[in-house]
Gaussian input, Z-matrix of N, CA and C with variables (Angstrom, degrees):
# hf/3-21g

backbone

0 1
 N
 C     1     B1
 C     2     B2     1     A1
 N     3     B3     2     A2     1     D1
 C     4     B4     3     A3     2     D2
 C     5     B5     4     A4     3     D3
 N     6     B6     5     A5     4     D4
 C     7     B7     6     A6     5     D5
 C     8     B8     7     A7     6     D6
 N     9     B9     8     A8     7     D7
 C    10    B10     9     A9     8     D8
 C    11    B11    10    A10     9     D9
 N    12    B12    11    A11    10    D10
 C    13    B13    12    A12    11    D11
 C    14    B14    13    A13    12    D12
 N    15    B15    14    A14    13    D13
 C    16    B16    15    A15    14    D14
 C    17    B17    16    A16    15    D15
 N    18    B18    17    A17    16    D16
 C    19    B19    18    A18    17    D17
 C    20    B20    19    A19    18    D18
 N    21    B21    20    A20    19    D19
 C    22    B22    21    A21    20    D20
 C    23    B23    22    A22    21    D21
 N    24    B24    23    A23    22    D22
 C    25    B25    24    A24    23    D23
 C    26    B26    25    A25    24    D24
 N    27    B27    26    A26    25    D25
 C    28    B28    27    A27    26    D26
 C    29    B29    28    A28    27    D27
 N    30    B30    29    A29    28    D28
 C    31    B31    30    A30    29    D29
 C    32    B32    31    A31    30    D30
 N    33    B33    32    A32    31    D31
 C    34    B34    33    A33    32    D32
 C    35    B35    34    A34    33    D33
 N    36    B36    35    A35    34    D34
 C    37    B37    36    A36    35    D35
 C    38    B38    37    A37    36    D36
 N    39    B39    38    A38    37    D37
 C    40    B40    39    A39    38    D38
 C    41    B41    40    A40    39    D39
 N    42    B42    41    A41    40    D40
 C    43    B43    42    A42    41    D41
 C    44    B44    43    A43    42    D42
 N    45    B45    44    A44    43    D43
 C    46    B46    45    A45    44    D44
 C    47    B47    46    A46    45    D45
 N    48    B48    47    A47    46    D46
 C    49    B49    48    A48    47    D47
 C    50    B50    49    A49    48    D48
 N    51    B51    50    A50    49    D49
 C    52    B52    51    A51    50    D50
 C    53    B53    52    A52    51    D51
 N    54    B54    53    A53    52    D52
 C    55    B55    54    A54    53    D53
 C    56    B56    55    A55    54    D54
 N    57    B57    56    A56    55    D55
 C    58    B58    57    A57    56    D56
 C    59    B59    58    A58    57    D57
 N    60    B60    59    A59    58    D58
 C    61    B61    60    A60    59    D59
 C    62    B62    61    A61    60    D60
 N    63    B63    62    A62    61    D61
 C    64    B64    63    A63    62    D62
 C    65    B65    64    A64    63    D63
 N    66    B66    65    A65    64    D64
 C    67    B67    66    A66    65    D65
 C    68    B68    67    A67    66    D66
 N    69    B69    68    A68    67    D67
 C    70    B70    69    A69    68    D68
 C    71    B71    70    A70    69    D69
 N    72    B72    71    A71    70    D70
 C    73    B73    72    A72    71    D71
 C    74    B74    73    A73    72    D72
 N    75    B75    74    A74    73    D73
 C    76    B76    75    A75    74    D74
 C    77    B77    76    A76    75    D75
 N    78    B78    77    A77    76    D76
 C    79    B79    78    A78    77    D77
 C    80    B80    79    A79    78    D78
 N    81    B81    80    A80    79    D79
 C    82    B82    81    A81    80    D80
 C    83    B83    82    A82    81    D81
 N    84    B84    83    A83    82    D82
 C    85    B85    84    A84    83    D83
 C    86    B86    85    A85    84    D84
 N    87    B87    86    A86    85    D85
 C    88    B88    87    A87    86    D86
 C    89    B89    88    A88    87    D87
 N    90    B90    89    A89    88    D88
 C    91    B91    90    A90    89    D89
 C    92    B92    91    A91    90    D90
 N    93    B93    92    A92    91    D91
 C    94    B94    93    A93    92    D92
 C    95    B95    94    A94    93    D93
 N    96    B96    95    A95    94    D94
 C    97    B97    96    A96    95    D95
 C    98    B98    97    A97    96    D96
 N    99    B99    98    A98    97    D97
 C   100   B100    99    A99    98    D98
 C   101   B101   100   A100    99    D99
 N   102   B102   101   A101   100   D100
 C   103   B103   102   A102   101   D101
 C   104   B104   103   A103   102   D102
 N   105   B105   104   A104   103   D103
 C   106   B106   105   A105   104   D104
 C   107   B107   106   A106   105   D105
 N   108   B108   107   A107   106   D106
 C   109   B109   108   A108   107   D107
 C   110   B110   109   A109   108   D108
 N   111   B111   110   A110   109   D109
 C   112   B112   111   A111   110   D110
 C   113   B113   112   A112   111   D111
 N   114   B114   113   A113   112   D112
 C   115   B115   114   A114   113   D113
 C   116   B116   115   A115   114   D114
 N   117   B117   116   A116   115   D115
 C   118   B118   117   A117   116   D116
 C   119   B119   118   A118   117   D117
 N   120   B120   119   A119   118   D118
 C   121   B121   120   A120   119   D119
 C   122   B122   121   A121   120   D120
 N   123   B123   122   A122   121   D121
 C   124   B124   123   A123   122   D122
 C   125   B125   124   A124   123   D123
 N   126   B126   125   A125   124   D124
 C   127   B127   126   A126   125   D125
 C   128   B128   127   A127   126   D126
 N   129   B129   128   A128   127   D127
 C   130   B130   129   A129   128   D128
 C   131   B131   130   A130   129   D129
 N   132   B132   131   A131   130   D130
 C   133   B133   132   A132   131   D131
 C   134   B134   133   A133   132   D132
 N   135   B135   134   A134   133   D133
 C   136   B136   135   A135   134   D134
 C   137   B137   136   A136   135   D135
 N   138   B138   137   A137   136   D136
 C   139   B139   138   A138   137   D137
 C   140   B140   139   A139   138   D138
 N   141   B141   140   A140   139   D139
 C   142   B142   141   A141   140   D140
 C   143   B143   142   A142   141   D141
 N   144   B144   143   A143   142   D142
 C   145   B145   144   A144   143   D143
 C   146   B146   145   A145   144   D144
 N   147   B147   146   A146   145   D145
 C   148   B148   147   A147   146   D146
 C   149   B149   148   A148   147   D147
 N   150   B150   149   A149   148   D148
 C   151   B151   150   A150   149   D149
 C   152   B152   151   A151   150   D150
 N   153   B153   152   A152   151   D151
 C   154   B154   153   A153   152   D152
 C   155   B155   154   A154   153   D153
 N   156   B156   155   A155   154   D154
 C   157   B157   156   A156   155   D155
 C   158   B158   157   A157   156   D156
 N   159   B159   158   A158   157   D157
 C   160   B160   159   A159   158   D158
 C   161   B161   160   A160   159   D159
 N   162   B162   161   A161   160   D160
 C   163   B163   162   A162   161   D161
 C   164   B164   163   A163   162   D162
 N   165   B165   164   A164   163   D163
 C   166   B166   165   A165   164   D164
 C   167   B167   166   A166   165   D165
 N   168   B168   167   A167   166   D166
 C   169   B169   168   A168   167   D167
 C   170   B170   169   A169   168   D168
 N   171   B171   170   A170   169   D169
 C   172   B172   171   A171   170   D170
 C   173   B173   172   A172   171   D171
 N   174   B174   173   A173   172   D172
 C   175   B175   174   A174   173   D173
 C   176   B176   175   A175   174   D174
 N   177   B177   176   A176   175   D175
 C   178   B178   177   A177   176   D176
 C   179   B179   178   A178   177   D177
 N   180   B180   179   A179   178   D178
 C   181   B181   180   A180   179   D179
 C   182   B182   181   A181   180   D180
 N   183   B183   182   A182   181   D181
 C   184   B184   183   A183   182   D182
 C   185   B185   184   A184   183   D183
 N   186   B186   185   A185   184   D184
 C   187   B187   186   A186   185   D185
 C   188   B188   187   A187   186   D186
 N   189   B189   188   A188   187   D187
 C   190   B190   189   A189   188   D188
 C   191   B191   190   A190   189   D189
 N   192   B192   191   A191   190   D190
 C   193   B193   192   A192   191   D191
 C   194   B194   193   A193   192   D192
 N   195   B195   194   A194   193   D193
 C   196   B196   195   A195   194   D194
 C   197   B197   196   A196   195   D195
 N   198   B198   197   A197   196   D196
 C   199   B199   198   A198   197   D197
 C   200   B200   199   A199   198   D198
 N   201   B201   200   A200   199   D199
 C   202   B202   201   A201   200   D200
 C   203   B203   202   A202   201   D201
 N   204   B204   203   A203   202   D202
 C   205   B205   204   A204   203   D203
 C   206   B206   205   A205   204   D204
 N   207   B207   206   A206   205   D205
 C   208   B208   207   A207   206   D206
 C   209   B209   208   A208   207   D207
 N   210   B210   209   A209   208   D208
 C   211   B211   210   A210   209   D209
 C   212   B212   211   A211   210   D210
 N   213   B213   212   A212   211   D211
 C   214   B214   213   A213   212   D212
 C   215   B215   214   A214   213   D213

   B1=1.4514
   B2=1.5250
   B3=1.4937
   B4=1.3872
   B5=1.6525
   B6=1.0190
   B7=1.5954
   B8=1.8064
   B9=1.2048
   B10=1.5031
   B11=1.7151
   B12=1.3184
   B13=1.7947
   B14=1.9904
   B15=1.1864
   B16=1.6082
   B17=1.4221
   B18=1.6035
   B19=1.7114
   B20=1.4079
   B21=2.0837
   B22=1.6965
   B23=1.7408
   B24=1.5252
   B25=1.3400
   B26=1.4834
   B27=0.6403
   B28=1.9809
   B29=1.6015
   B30=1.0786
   B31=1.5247
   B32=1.8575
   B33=1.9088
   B34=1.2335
   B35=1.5875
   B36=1.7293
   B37=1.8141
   B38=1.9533
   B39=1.1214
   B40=1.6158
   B41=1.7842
   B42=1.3194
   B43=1.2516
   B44=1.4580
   B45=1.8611
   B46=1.1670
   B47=1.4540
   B48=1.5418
   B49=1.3397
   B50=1.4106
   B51=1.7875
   B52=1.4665
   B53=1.6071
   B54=1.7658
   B55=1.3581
   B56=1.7418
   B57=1.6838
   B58=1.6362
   B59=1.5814
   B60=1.0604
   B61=1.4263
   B62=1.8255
   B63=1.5477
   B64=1.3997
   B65=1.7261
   B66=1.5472
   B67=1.3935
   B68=1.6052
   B69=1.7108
   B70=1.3300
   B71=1.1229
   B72=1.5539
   B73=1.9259
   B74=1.8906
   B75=1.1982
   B76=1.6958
   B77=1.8649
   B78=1.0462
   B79=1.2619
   B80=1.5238
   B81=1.6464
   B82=1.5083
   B83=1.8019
   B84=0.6740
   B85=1.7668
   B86=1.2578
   B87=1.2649
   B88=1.6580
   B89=1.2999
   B90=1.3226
   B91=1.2873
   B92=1.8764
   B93=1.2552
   B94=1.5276
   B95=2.0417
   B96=1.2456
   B97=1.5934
   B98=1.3986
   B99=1.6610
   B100=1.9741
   B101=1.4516
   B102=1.8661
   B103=1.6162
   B104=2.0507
   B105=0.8783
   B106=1.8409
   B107=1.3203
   B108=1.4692
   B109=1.8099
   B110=1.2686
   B111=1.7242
   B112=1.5945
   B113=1.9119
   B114=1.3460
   B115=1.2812
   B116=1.3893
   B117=1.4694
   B118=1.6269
   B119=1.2314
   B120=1.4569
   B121=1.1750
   B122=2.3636
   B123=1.0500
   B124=0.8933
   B125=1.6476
   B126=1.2761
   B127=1.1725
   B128=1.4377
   B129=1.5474
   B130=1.6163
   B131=1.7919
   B132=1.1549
   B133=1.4104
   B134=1.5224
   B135=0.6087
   B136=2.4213
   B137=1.6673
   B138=1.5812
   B139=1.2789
   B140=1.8148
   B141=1.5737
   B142=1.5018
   B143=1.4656
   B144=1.3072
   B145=1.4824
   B146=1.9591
   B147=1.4479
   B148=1.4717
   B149=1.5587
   B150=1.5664
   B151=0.9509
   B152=1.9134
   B153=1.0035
   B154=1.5906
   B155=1.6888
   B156=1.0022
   B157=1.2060
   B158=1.6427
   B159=1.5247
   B160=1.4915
   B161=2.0027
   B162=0.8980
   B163=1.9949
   B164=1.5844
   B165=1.5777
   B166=1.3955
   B167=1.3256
   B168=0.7224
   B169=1.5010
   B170=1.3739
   B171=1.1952
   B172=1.5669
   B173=1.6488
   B174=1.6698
   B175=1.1670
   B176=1.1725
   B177=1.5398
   B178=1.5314
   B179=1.5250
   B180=1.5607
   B181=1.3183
   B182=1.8956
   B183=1.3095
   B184=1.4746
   B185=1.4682
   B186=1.2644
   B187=1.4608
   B188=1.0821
   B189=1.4631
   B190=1.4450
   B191=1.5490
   B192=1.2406
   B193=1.6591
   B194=1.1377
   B195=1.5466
   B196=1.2866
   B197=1.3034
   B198=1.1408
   B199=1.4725
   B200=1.4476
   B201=1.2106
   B202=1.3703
   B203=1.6282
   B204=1.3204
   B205=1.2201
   B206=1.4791
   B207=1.3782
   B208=1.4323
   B209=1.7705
   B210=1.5632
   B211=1.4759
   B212=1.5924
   B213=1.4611
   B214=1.6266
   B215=1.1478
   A1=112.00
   A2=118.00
   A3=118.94
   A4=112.74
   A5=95.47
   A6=114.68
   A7=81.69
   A8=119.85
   A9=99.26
   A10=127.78
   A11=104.55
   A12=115.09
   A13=97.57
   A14=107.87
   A15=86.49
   A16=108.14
   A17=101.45
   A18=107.09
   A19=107.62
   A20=113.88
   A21=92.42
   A22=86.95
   A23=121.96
   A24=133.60
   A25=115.61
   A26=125.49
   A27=115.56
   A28=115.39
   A29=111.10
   A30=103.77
   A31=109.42
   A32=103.48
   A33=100.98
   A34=135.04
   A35=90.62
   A36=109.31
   A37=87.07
   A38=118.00
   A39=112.42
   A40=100.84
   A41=122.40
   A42=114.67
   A43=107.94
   A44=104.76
   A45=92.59
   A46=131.00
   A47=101.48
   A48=101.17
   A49=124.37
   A50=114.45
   A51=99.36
   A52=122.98
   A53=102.85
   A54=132.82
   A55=102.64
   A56=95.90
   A57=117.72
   A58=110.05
   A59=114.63
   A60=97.92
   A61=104.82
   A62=107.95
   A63=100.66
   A64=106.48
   A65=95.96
   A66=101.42
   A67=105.62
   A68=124.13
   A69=103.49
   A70=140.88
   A71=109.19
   A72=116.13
   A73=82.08
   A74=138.02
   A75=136.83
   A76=82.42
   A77=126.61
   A78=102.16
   A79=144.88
   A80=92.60
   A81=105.24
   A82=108.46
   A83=135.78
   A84=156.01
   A85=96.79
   A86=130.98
   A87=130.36
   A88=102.90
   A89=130.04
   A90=127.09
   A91=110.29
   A92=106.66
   A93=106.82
   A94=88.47
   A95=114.80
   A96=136.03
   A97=99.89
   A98=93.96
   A99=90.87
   A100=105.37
   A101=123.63
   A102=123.53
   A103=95.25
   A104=100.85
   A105=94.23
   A106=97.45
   A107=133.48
   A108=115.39
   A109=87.38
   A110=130.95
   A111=117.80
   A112=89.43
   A113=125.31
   A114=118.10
   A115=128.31
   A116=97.44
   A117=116.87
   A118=114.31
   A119=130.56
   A120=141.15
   A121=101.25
   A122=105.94
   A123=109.24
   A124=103.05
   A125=116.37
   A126=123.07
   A127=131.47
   A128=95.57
   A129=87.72
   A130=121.03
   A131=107.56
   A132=108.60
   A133=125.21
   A134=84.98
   A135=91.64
   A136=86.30
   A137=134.62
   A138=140.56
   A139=106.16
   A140=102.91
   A141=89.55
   A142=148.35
   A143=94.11
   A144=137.58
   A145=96.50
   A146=101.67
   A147=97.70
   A148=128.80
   A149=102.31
   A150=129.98
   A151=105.91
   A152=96.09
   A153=106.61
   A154=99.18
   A155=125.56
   A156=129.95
   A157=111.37
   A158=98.68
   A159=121.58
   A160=107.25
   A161=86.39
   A162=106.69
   A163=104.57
   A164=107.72
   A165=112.28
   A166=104.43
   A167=111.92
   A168=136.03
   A169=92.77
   A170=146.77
   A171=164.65
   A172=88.20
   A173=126.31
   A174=96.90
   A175=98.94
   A176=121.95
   A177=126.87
   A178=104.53
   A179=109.71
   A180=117.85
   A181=90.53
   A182=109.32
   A183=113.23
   A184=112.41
   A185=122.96
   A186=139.96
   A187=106.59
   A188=116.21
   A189=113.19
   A190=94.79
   A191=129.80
   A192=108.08
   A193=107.11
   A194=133.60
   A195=108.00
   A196=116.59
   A197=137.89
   A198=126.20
   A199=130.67
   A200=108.40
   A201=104.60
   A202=148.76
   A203=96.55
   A204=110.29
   A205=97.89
   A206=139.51
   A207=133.29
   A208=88.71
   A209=121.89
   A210=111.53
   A211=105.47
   A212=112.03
   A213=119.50
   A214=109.53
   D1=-19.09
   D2=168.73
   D3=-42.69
   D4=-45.67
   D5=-139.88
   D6=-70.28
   D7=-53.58
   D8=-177.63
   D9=-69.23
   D10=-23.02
   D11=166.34
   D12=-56.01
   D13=-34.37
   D14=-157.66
   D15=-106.73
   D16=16.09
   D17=167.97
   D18=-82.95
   D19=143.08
   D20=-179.76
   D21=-90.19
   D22=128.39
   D23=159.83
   D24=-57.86
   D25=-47.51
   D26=160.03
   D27=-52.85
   D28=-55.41
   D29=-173.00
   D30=-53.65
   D31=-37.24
   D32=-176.88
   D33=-82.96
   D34=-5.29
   D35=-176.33
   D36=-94.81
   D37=-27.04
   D38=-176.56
   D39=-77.69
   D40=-13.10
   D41=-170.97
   D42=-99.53
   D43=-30.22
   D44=166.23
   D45=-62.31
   D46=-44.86
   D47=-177.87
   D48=-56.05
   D49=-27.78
   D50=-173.63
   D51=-83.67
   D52=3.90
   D53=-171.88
   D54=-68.60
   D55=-55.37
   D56=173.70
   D57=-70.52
   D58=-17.11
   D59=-178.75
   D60=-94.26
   D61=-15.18
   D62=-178.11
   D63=-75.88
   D64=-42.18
   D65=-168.88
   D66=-55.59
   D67=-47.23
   D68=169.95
   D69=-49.26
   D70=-22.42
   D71=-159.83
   D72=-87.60
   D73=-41.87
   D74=-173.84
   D75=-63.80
   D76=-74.16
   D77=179.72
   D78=-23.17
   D79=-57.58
   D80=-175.46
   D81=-79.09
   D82=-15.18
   D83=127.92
   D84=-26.46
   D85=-88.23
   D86=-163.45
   D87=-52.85
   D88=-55.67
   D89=-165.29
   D90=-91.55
   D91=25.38
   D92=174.41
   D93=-112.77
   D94=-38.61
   D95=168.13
   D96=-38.42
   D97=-77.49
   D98=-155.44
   D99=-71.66
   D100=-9.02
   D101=-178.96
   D102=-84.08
   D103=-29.09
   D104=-179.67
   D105=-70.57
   D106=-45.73
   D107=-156.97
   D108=-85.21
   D109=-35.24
   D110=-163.43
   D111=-55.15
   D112=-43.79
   D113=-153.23
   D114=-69.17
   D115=-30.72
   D116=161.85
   D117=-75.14
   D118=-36.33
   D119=172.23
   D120=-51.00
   D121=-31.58
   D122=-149.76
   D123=-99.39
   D124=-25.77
   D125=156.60
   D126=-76.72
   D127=-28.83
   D128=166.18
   D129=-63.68
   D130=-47.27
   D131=162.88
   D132=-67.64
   D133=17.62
   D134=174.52
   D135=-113.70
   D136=-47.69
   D137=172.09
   D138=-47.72
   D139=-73.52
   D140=164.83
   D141=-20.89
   D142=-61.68
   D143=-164.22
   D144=-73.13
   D145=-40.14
   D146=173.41
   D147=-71.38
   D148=-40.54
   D149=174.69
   D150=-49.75
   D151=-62.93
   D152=-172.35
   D153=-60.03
   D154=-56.88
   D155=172.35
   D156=-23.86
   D157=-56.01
   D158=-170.88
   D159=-60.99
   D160=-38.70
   D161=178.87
   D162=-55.24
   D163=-57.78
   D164=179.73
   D165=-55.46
   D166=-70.78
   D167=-154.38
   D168=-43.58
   D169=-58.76
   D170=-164.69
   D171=-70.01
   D172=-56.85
   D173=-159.18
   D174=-114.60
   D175=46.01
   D176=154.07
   D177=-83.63
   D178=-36.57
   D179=-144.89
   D180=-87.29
   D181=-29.63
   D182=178.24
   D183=-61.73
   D184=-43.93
   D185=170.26
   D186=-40.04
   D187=-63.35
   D188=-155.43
   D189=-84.48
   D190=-14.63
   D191=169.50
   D192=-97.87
   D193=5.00
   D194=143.35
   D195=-85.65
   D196=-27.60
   D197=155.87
   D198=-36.35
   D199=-54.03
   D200=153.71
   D201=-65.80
   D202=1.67
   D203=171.89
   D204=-99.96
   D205=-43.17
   D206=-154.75
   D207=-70.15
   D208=-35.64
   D209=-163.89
   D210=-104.93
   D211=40.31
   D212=156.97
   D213=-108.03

């Protein structure tokens, strides 16, 4: 029971806290990290995704004028 009288309790609730405040900021770091690559990650596929869009679209429009040519 010594051993807790001769701890200073402020120094060790101030150490915790600056322990928790580091561990959040490595947190908020990681998740500013993995939200930047998700975001680029996320544009490349909207790029894809347009692109492909763009493909149909071209050979919908080819279809239907060959369709319209087979029924002239």
């Amino acid at each position: 029971m010594e051993f807790l009288t001769t701890i200073n309790w402020v120094t060790f609730f101030v150490g915790v806290g600056v322990a928790f405040i580091i561990y959040n900021t490595f947190q908020i770091i990681r998740y500013t990290l993995i939200k930047k690559k998700a975001e680029e990650d996320i544009k490349k596929l909207d790029n894809k995704i347009a692109s492909v869009n763009k493909e149909l679209e071209n050979a919908k429009k080819t279809l239907q004028e060959q369709l319209k040519n087979l029924q002239k």
